[in-house]
TIVEXBA-782726 format. One record per residue (C-alpha): residue in three letters; x, y, z. Coordinates in nm, 4 decimals. Layout:
# residues N
R  resn         u         v         w
R   Ala         X         Y         Z
...
This chain:
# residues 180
R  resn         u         v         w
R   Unk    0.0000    0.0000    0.0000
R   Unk    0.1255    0.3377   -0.0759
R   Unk    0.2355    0.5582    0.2107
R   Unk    0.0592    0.8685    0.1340
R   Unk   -0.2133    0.9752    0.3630
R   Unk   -0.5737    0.8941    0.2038
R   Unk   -0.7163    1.2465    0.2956
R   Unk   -1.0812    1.0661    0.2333
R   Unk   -0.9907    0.7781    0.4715
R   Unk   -0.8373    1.0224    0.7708
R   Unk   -1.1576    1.2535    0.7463
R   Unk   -1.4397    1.0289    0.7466
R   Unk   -1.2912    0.7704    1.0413
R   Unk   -1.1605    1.0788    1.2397
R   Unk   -1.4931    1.1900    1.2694
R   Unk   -1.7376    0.9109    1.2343
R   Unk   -1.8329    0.8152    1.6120
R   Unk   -1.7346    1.1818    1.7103
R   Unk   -2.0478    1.3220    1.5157
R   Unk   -2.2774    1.0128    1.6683
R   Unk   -2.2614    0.8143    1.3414
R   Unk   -2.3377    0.4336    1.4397
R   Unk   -2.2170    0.1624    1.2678
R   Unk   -1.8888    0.0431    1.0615
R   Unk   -1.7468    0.4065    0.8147
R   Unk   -1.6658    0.0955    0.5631
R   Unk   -1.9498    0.0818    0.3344
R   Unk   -1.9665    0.4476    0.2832
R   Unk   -1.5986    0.5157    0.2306
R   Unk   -1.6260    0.1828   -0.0372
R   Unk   -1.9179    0.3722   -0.2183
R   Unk   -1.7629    0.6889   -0.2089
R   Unk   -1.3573    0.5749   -0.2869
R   Unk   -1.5658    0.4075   -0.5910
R   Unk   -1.8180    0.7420   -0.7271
R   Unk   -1.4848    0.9468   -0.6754
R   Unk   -1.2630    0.7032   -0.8422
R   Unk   -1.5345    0.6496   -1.1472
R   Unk   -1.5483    1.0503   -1.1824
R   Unk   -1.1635    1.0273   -1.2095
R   Unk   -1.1310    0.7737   -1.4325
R   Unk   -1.4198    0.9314   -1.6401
R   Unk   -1.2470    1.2708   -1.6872
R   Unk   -0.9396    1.1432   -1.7364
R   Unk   -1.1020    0.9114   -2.0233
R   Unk   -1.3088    1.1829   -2.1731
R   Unk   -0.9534    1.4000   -2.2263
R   Unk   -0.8337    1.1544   -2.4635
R   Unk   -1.1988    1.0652   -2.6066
R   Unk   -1.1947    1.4577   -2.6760
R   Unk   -0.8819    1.4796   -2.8747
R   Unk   -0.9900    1.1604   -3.0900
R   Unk   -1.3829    1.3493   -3.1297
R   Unk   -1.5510    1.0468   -2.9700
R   Unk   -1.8167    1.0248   -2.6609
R   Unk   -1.7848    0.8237   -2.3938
R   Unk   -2.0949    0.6102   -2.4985
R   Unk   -1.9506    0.6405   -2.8747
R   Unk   -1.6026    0.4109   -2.7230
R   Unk   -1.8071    0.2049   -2.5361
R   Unk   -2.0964    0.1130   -2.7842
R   Unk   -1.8197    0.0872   -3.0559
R   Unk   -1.5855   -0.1229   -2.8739
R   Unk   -1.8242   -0.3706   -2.7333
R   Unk   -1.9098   -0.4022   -3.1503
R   Unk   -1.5945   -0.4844   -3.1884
R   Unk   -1.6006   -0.7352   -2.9570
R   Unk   -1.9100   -0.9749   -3.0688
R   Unk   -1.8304   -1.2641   -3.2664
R   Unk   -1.9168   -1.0706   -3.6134
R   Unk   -1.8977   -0.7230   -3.5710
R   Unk   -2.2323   -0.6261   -3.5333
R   Unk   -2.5794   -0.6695   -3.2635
R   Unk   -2.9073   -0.5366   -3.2504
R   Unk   -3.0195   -0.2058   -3.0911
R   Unk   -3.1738   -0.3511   -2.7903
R   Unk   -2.8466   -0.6093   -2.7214
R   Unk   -2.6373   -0.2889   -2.6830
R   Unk   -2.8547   -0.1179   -2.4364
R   Unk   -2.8587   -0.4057   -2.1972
R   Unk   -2.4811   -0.5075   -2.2226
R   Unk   -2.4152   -0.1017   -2.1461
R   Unk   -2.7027   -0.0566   -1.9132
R   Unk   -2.8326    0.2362   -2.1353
R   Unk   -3.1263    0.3503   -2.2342
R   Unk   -3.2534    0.2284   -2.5340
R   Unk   -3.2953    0.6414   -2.6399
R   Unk   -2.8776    0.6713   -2.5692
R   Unk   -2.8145    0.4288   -2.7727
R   Unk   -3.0612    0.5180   -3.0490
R   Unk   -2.8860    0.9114   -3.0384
R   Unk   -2.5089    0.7330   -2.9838
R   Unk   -2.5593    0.5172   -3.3031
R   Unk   -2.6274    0.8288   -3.5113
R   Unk   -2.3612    1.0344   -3.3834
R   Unk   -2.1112    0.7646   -3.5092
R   Unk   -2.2962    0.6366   -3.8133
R   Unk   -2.2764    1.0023   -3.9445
R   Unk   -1.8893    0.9975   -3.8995
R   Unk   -1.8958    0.7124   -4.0484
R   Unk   -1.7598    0.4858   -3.7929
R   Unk   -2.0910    0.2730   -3.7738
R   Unk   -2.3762    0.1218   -4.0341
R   Unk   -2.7113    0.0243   -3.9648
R   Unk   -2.8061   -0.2787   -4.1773
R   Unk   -3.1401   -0.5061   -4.1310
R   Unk   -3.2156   -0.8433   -3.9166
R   Unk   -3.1833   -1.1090   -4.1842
R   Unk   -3.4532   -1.3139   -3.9519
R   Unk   -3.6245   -1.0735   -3.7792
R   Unk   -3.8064   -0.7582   -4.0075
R   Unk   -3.8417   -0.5787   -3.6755
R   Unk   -3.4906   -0.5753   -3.5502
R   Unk   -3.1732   -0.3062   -3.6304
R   Unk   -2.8238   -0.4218   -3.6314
R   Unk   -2.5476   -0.1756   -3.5991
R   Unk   -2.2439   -0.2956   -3.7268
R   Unk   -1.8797   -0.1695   -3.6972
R   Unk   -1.6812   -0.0066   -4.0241
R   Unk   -1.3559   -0.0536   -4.0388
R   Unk   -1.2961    0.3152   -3.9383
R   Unk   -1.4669    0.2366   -3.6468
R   Unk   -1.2538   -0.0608   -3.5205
R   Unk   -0.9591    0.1538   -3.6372
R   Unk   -1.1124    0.4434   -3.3745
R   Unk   -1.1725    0.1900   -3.0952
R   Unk   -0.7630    0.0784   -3.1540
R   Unk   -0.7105    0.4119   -3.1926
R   Unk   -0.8493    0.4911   -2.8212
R   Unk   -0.6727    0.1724   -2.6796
R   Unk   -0.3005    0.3281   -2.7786
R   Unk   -0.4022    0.6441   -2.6384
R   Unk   -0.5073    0.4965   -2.2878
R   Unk   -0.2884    0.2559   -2.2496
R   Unk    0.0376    0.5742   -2.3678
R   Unk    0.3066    0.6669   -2.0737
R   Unk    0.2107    1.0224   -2.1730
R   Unk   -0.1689    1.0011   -2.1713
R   Unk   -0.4302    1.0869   -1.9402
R   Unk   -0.4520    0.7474   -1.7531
R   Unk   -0.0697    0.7817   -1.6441
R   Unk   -0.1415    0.8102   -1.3226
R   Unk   -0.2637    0.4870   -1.3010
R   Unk    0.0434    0.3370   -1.4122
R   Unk   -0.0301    0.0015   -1.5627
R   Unk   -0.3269   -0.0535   -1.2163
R   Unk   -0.5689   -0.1324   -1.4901
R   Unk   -0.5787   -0.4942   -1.4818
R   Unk   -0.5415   -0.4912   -1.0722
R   Unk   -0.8111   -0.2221   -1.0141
R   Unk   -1.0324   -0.4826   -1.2482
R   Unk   -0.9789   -0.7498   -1.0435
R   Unk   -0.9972   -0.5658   -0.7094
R   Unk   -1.3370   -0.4763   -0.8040
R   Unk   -1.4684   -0.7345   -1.0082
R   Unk   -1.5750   -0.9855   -0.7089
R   Unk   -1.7947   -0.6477   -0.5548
R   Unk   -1.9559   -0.6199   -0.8676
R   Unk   -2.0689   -0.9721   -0.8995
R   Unk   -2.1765   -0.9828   -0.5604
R   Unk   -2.4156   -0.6593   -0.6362
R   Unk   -2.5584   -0.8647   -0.9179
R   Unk   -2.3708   -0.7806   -1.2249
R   Unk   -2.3979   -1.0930   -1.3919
R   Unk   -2.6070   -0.9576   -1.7352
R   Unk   -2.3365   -1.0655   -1.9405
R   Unk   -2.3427   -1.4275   -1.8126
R   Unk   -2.7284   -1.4728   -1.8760
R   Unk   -2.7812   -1.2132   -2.1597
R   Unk   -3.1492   -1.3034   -2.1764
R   Unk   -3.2456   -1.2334   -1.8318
R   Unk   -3.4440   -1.4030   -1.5999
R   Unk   -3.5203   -1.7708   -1.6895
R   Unk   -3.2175   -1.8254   -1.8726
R   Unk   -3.3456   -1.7718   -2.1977
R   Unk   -3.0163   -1.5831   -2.3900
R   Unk   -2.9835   -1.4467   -2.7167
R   Unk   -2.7642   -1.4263   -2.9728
R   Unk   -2.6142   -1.0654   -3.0745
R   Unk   -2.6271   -1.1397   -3.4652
């Protein structure tokens, strides 16, 4: 553990049973180390999204295209692997189909259903944004090559809340789809 003084650790548990708080400081320091460390980690991501003219929900819907078996998945798929709303995703796919970086093509099976589908320009963005945050220079420095450690840190916490979506992608009943 580093030796610096956690100035968020000193003030709450310096003061907790002082100002009649009951109960264990834990589980709000955990939930606030965690909003503070998202907001860091978000404007630290959004610097180097800026400078490559991509959204935060543009990097994440394009690289989790990247990453299905073909490329491509329908509308709906997206919003539940990124926990957005169906309107965000809707708005996000037209921001990067108009710079190209996207297409929109028809379910072969299902006359209902949208699939987006990656371009090549928009895998080559996605790499593009991968260089950048994983650069000595960049704005994720400071993190100095935690990435995979902070993952695994917090990745039993977030299964425990519940964040097993991508394990049964069809929800309850076990009933999962297929993204193409």
């Amino acid at each position: 553990m580093d030796d610096r003084v956690d100035p968020l650790v000193m003030g709450v548990r310096d003061r907790w049973e002082g100002q009649g708080l009951l109960g264990d400081p834990w589980p709000f320091l955990a939930i606030c180390s965690v909003g503070r460390l998202n907001q860091l980690l978000k404007k630290a991501l959004d610097v180097e999204l800026k400078r490559l003219d991509l959204t935060r929900t543009g990097y994440f819907l394009l690289t989790t295209l990247a990453l299905t078996v073909h490329g491509r998945a329908r509308l709906s798929t997206l919003g539940r692997i990124l926990m957005m709303h169906p309107t965000t995703v809707k708005l996000t796919v037209d921001q990067l189909e108009a710079s190209g970086l996207v297409a929109r093509t028809p379910h072969p099976r299902d006359r209902r259903a949208t699939l987006v589908e990656i371009t090549a320009a928009g895998r080559e963005r996605a790499n593009e944004v991968s260089r950048a945050l994983e650069a000595p220079e960049g704005a994720l420095a400071a993190f100095d090559g935690m990435h995979r450690e902070l993952f695994e840190a917090l990745q039993p916490a977030r299964l425990a809340a519940g964040d097993v979506e991508l394990l049964n992608p069809g929800g309850e009943g076990g009933r999962g789809r297929r993204a193409g």
